[in-house]
C-alpha positions as CSV (number, residue, x, y, z in Angstrom):
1,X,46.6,-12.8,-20.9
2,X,48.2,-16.1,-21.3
3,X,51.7,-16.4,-21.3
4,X,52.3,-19.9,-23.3
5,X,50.1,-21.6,-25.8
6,X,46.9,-23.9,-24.2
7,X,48.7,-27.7,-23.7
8,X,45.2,-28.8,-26.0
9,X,45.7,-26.2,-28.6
10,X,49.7,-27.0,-28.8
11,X,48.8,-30.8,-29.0
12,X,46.1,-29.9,-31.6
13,X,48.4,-28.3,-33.9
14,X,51.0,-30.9,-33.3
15,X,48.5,-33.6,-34.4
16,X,47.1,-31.7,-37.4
17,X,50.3,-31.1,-38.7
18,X,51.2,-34.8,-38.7
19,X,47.8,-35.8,-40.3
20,X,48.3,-33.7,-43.0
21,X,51.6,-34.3,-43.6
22,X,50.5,-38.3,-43.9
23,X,47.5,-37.5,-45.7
24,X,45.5,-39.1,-42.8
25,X,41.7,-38.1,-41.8
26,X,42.1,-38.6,-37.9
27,X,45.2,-39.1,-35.4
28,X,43.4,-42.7,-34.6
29,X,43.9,-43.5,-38.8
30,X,47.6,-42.2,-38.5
31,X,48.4,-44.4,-35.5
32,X,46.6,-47.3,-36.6
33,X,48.3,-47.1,-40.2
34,X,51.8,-47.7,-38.1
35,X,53.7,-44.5,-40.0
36,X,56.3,-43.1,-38.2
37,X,55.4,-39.6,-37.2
38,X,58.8,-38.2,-36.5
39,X,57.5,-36.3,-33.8
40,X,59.8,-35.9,-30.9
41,X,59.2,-37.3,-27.4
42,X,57.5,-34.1,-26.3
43,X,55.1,-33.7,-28.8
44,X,54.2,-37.3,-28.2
45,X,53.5,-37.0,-25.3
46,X,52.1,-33.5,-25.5
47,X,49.2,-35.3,-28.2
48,X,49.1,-38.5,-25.6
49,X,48.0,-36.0,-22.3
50,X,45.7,-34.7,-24.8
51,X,43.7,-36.9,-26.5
52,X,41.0,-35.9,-26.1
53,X,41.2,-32.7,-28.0
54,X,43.0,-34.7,-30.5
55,X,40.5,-37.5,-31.2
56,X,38.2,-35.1,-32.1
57,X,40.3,-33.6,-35.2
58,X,39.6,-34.7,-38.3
59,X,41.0,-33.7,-41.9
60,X,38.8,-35.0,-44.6
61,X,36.6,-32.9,-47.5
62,X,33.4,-32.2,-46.0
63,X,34.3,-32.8,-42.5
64,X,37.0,-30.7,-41.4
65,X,37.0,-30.1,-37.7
66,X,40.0,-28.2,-35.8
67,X,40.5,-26.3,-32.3
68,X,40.8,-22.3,-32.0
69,X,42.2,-20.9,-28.6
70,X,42.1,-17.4,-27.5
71,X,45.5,-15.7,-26.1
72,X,43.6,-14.0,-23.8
73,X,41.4,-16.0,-22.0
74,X,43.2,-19.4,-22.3
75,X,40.1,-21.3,-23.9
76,X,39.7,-23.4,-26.4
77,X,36.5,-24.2,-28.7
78,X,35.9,-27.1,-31.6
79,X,35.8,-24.9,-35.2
80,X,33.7,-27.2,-37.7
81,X,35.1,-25.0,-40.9
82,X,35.8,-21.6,-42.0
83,X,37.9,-18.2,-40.1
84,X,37.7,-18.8,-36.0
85,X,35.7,-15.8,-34.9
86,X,37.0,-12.1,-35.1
87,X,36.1,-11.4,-31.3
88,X,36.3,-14.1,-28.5
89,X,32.6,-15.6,-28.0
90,X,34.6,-18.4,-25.2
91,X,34.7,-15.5,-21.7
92,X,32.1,-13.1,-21.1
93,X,33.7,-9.8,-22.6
94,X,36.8,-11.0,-23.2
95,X,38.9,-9.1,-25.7
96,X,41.1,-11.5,-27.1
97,X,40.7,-12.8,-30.9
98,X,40.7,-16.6,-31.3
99,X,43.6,-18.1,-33.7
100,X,42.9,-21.3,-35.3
101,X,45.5,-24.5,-35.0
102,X,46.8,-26.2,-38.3
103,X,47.7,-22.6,-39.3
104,X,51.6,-23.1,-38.6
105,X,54.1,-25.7,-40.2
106,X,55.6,-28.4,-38.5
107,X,58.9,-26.7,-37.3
108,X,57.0,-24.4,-35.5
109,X,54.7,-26.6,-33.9
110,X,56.9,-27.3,-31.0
């Protein structure tokens, strides 16, 4: 099992969080639009090492696309909408259960 959070899913969260919160569609919308995140150092450079998980996000009706991660396995996968699966699909018979990011608030997110 993994001990800590996948770097990815952590930035994930992080990033969809801050879109959100900015009412942004995309991480490359919020940084172009020059608003201040207020995101600390760490998470910063958390999202930076892990762009490209994070460039993929996008918050917008229609197109909603997040990250899940399994505890278990350590692996993440691209969810387009909906519930992440009940049983992990990412490692042959793993038994872990996927959690999707964007499900916690900001002080959390760390």
């Amino acid at each position: 099992m993994a001990a800590t959070r996948n770097a990815a899913f952590a930035a994930a969260e992080i990033a969809l969080v801050a879109i959100k919160q900015n009412r942004k569609s995309t991480w490359s919308e919020l940084v172009s639009s020059g608003i201040d995140t207020r995101l600390s150092a760490e998470q910063l450079e958390l999202v930076n090492r892990n762009l490209h998980v994070v460039e993929q996000l996008q918050v917008s009706t229609g197109a909603h696309v997040t990250v899940t991660w399994c505890p278990e396995c350590d692996k993440i996968a691209f969810l387009a909408q909906g519930s992440p699966p009940a049983k992990c699909t990412l490692t042959l018979r793993c038994p872990g259960s996927p959690v999707k990011a964007g499900a916690q608030r900001r002080a959390g997110a760390a």
